[in-house]
C-alpha positions as CSV (number, residue, x, y, z in Angstrom):
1,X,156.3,74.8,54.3
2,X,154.9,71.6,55.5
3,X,153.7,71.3,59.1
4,X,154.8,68.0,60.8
5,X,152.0,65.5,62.5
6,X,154.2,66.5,65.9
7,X,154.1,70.0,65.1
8,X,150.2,70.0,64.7
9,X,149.8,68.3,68.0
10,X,152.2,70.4,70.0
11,X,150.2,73.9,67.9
12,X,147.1,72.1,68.9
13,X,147.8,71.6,72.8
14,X,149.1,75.1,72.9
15,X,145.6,76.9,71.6
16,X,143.5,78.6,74.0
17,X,140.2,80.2,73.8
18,X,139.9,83.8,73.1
19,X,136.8,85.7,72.3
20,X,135.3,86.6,69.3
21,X,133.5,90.2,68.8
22,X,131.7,90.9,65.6
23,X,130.7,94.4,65.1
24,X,127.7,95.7,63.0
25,X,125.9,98.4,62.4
26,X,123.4,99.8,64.6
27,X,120.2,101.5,63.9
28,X,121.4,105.0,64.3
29,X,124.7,105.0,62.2
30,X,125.1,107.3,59.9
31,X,123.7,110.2,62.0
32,X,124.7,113.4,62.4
33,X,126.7,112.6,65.9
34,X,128.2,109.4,64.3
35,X,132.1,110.3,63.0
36,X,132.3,111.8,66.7
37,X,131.1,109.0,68.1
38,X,133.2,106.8,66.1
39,X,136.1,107.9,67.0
40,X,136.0,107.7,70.7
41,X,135.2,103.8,70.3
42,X,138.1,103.8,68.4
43,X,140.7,105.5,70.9
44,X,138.6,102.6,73.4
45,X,139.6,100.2,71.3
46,X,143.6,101.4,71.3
47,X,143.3,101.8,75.2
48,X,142.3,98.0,75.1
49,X,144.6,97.1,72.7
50,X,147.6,98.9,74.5
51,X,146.5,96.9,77.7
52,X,146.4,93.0,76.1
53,X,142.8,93.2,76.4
54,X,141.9,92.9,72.5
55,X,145.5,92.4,70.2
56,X,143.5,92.3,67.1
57,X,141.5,95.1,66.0
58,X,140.2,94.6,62.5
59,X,138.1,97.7,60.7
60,X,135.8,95.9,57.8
61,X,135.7,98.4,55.0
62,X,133.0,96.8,52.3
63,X,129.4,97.6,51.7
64,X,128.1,95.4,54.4
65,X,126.9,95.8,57.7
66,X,130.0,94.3,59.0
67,X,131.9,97.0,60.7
68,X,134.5,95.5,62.5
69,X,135.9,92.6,64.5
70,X,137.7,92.3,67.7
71,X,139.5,89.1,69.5
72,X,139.6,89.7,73.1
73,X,142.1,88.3,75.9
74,X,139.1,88.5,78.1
75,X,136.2,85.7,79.0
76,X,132.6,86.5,77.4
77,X,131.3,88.5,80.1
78,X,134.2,90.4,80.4
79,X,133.5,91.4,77.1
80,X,129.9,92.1,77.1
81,X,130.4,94.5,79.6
82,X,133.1,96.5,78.3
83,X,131.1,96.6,75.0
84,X,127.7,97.9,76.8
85,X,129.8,100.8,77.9
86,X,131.1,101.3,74.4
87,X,129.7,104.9,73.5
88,X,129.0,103.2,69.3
89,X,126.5,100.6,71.2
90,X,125.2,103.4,73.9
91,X,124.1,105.6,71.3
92,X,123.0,102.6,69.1
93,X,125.3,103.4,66.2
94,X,127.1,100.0,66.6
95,X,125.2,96.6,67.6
96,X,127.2,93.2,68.3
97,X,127.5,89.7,68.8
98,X,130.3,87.6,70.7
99,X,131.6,83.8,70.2
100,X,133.9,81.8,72.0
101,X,137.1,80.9,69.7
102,X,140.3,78.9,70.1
103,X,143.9,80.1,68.5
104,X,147.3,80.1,68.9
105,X,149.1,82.2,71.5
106,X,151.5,84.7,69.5
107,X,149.2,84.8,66.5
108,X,149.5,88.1,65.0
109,X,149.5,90.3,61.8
110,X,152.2,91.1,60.1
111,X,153.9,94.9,60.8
């Protein structure tokens, strides 16, 4: 489908910034209080998404030491307080880094 020169512009001026979180693996993954750990930043992560607060919740499954991604309806220091209080990055199982990044509003993946 082709996307008209009007279209573009009218997508364009309708983007807003959003923020960016990219999760990695801490220095204490993989421990023995890890999978419990886990899964309270993950029922965090529904709270926030059942709020507005992040939409997209992204879980990166490969042998990296990528584990996730989040884009956040908040501003950046917003966000890096909610994630200090995250119980992965308290207990050092997770580490990460935020960016500022524009999109569309209603972006979202498919059901």
């Amino acid at each position: 489908m082709t996307v008209t020169e009007e279209e573009m512009h009218d997508l364009l001026g309708r983007s807003r910034t959003y923020t960016l979180m990219v999760l990695r693996a801490g220095p204490n993954i993989g421990d023995d209080q890890t999978p419990s750990i886990i899964w309270e930043h993950g029922r965090r992560n529904l709270e926030a998404m059942k709020a507005g607060q992040m939409p997209v919740i992204c879980a990166v499954d490969d042998d990296t030491e990528m584990c996730g991604i989040g884009v956040f309806d908040l501003e950046p220091e917003q966000v890096r307080a909610w994630m200090e209080d995250d119980p992965g990055v308290r207990a050092g199982v997770f580490a990460y880094e935020l960016h500022v990044t524009r999109s569309f509003p209603g972006s979202s993946l498919p059901a």
